[in-house]
KOLTOR-225284 format. One record per residue (C-alpha): residue in three letters; z, y negated, x negated. Coordinates in pm, whole numbers, plus 50000, padded with zeros to 5 digits. Layout:
REM KOLTOR-225284
ALAZYX/...
This chain:
REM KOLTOR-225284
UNK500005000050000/UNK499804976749710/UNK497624941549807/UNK494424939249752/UNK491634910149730/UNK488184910649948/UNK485064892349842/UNK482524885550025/UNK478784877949855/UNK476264854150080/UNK473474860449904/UNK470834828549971/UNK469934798349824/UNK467604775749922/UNK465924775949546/UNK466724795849271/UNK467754783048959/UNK465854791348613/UNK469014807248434/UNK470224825648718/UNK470204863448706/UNK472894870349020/UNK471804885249337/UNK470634857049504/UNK467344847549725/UNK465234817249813/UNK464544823550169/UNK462834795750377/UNK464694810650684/UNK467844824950625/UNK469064851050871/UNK472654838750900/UNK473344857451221/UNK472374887551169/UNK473594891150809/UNK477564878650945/UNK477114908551170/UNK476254930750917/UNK479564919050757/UNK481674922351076/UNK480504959551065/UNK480664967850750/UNK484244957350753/UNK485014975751060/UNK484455003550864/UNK486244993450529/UNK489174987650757/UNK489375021450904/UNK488985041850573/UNK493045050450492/UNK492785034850097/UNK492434999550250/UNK494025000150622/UNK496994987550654/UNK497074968450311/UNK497494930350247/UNK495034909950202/UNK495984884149924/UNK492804864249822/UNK489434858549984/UNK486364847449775/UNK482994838349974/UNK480404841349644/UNK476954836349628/UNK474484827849636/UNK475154795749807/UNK477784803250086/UNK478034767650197/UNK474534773550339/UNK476624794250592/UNK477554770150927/UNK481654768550938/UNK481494791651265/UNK479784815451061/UNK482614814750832/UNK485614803851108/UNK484294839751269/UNK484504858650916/UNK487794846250856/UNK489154859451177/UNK487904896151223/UNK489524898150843/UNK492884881650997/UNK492644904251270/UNK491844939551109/UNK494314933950759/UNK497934920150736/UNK497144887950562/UNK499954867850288/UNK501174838850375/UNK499894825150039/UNK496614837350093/UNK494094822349880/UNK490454818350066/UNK487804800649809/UNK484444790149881/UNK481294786849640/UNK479734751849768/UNK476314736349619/UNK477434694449664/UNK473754687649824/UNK475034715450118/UNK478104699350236/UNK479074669650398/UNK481954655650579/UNK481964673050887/UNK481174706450709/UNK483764705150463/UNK485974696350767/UNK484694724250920/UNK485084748850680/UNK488694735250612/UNK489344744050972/UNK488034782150927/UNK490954790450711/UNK488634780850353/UNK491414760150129/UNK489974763549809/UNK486554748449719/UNK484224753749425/UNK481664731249363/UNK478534739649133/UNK478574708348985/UNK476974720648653/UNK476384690848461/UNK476954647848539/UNK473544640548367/UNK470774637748571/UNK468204645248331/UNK469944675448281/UNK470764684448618/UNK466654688148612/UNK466744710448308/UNK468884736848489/UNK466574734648824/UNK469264717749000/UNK468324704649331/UNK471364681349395/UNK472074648249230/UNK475034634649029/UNK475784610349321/UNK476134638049551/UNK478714656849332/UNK480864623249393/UNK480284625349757/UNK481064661049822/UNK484434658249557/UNK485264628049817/UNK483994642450166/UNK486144675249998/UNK489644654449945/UNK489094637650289/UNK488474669950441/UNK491914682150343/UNK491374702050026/UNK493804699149784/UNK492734729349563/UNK489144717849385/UNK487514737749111/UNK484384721548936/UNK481884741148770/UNK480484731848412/UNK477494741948224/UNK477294735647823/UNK474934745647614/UNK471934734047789/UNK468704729447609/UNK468774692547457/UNK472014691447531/UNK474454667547285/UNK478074668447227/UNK477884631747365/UNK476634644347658/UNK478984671347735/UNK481814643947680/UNK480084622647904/UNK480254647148153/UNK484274654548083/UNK484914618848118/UNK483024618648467/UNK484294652048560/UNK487934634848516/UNK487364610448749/UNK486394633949027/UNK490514645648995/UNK489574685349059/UNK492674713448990/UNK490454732348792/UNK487534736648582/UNK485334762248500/UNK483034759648191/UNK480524786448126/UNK478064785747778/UNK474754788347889/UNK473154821447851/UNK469594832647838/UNK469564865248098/UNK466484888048150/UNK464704886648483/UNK465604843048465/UNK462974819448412/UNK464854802948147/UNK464484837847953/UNK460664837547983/UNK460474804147905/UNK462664809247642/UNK460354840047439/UNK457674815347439/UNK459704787047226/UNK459214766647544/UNK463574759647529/UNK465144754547256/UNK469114758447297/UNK471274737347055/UNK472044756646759/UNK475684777146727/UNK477364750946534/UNK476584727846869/UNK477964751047064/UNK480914757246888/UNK481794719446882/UNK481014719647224/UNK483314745047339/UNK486064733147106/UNK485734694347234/UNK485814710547615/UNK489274727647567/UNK490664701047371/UNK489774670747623/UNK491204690847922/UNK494074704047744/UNK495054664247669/UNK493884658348009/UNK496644686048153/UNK494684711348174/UNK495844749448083/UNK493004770647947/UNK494164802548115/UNK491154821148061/UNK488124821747822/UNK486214799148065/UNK488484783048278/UNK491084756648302/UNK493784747448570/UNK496174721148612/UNK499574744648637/UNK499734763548974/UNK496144761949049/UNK494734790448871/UNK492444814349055/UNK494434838849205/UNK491414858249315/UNK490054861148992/UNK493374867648820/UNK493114902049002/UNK489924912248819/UNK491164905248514/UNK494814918248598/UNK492744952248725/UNK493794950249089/UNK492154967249374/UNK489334946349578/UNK486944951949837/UNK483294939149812/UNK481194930350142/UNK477994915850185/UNK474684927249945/UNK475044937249615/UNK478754930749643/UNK480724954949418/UNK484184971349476/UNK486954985949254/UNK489965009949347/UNK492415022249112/UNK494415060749205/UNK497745068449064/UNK499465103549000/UNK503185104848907/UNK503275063748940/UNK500925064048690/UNK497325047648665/UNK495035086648640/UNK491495074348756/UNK489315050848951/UNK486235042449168/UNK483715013549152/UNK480975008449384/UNK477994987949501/UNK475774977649847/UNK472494977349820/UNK471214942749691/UNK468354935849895/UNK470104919950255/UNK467414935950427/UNK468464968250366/UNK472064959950334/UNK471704947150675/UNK469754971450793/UNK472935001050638/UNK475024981950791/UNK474694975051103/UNK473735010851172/UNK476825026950971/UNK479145003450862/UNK478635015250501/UNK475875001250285/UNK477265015949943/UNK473835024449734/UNK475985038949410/UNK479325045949311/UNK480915057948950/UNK484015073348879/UNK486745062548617/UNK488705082348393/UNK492135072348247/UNK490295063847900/UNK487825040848121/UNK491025023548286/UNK492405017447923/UNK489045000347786/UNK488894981648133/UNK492664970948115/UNK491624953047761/UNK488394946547844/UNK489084925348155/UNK492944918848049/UNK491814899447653/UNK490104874047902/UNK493094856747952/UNK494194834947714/UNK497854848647728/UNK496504887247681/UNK497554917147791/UNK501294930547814/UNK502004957947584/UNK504794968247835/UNK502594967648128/UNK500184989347949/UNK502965014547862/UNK503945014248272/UNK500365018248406/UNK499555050048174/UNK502375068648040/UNK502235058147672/UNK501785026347469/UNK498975008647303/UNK500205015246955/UNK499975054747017/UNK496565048047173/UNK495185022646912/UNK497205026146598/UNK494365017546346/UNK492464993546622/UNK495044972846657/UNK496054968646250/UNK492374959846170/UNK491874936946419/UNK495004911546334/UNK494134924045940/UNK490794905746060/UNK492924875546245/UNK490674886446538/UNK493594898046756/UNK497074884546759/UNK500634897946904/UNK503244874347053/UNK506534895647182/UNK505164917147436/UNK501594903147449/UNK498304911447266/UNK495334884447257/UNK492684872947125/UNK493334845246867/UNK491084816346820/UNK488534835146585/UNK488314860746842/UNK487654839347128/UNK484154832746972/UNK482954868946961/UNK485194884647222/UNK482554908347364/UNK482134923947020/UNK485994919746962/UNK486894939047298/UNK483924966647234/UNK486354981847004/UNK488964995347267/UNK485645016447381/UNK485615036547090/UNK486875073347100/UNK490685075147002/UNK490635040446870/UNK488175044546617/UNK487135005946525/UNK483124996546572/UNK481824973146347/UNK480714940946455/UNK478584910446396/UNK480374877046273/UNK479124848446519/UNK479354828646789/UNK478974844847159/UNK478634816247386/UNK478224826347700/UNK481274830947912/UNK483194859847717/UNK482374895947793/UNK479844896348002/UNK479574930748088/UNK478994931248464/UNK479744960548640/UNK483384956948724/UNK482924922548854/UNK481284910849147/UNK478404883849137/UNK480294855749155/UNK479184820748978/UNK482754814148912/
């Protein structure tokens, strides 16, 4: 009966962007009614399955996509068959993805109403040049008005997202945009490095030498003037990518990287649930609907379920997971939490891992916590790779600069921007 999290992908946008690679869709006509009752039954059925009836609901996250393309009955209606089928906290965190050129006053209001009290705008960038660059389709003056319409609408809990990195980009720039960002007053801030991901535009455009991203050094400086302005600003960098005046982290996302349960709805949505034996942590699930919304829609509706694959994890996989989802956080992992989950601690598990790694001031231990130190913030992927290996064995690994937003392997997490 432990809580769990639900998110909930709305796949559609009304133009896709050139570095985008998550399940998303330009439609011209988006089929909003029939997709929310494709949700409504694939949740009856969710509901009714004995690992998630019953169980609290502690976060919502509406992903996309573009969610805010969604009218706030669409939402107000989603909201309530959830209320009405799960036992709900009475913190319950319910974010919303929002593009600012979808959302005005009355929506905002709207969606306020529906039970949404967290809002995260794709901001991206305060330059309008490069606002074009990344496709963008909204202007810098209406990230002002939807931070404004959003604070007179009653939200108090406002995540901006940044882009750095961008091709042309300067470190000028990217302070220009801090400075601006700061005046908007949000709770939190997520900054993602660009990254160049196969099946974009920007990747095709790229292996022609049509782009040209600033060089690693840029980057670097980037990144490093990005936590150092917010963290003099009062911001906490909690994560690899994000930053949150104190009490406004993302609960939602804190259970991915914590490992907690959560329930996926909508296409190409992915789920995760953890099994225990003898209070212990033995094995796992993860699965995934079918991406296209036609044919989740079409599974859906007729079934309930629209799952097109599953996997199953062993204990070993819940180890690497528990590191490689845990060394996200800026704080680490808990060496003690480790030891309660699966029966024995890290040091029996990793005993040469864990030497080479701090030999290599990669990896650092504070009391009961293991993280990564600032080296290994840069290369985390390759950093966290190493908890893969059989019986600890360590991988070697390249010496540079991974600028994108940290591990970026996918499959645990669902296709969220934030």
């Amino acid at each position: 009966m432990r809580p769990f999290s639900i998110y909930i992908h709305i796949p559609f946008c009304l133009s896709r962007c050139p570095y985008c690679d998550f399940n998303s869709y330009a439609l011209n006509v988006i089929p909003e009614k029939d997709y929310v009752a494709a949700l409504l039954c694939e949740l009856d059925y969710r509901a009714s399955l004995d690992e998630w009836c019953g169980r609290t609901v502690e976060t919502i996250y509406f992903g996309g996509g573009t969610p805010s393309l969604f009218k706030p009955s669409s939402m107000h209606k989603i909201m309530a068959a959830i209320c009405a089928r799960f036992p709900v906290a009475g913190s319950l965190e319910v974010s919303m993805e929002a593009n600012p050129n979808t959302v005005d006053a009355d929506s905002l209001l709207g969606y306020r109403e529906a039970g949404i009290n967290r809002l995260s705008l794709g901001a991206q960038t305060l330059d309008p040049d490069l606002l074009k660059t990344l496709g963008r389709i909204h202007s810098v003056e209406q990230i002002e008005a939807a931070c404004a319409a959003a604070k007179g609408a009653g939200f108090t809990n406002l995540n901006l997202d940044l882009i750095y990195g961008i091709p042309t980009q300067t470190l000028e720039q990217v302070r220009a945009d801090l400075k601006q960002i700061m005046r908007l007053d949000p709770q939190h801030v997520s900054a993602y490095g660009l990254t160049i991901e196969k099946g974009t535009s920007f990747y095709s455009q790229y292996k022609k030498g049509l782009i040209k991203l600033p060089s690693e050094e840029e980057v670097v400086s980037m990144m490093n003037e990005i936590s150092s302005f917010l963290s003099s600003c009062g911001y906490k960098r909690y994560e690899i990518s994000n930053f949150a005046e104190r009490g406004f982290e993302a609960r939602h996302n804190l259970t991915y990287w914590n490992g907690g349960d959560y329930l996926g709805l909508g296409a190409g949505a992915h789920s995760f649930l953890a099994s225990y034996k003898d209070g212990l942590r033995h094995s796992g699930v993860r699965w995934a609907n079918y991406a296209l919304p036609n044919k989740y829609c079409k599974q859906a509706a007729a079934t309930g379920e629209a799952q097109s694959w599953s996997e199953s994890l062993s204990t070993t996989d819940l180890m690497f997971e528990f590191f490689f989802l845990g060394l996200r956080k800026i704080n680490g992992v808990s060496c003690s939490e480790f030891e309660a989950l699966f029966g024995t601690s890290i040091d029996k598990v990793y005993p040469a891992l864990l030497e080479v790694l701090a030999d290599q001031n990669l990896l650092k231990r504070n009391g009961d916590f293991l993280a990564l130190s600032e080296e290994g913030l840069l290369i985390a992927d390759s950093v966290i790779e190493n908890f893969a290996a059989p019986e600890g064995k360590v991988i070697k690994f390249p010496r540079h600069c991974e600028t994108g937003t940290g591990p970026t392997y996918k499959g645990n997490l669902p296709a969220a921007n934030e």
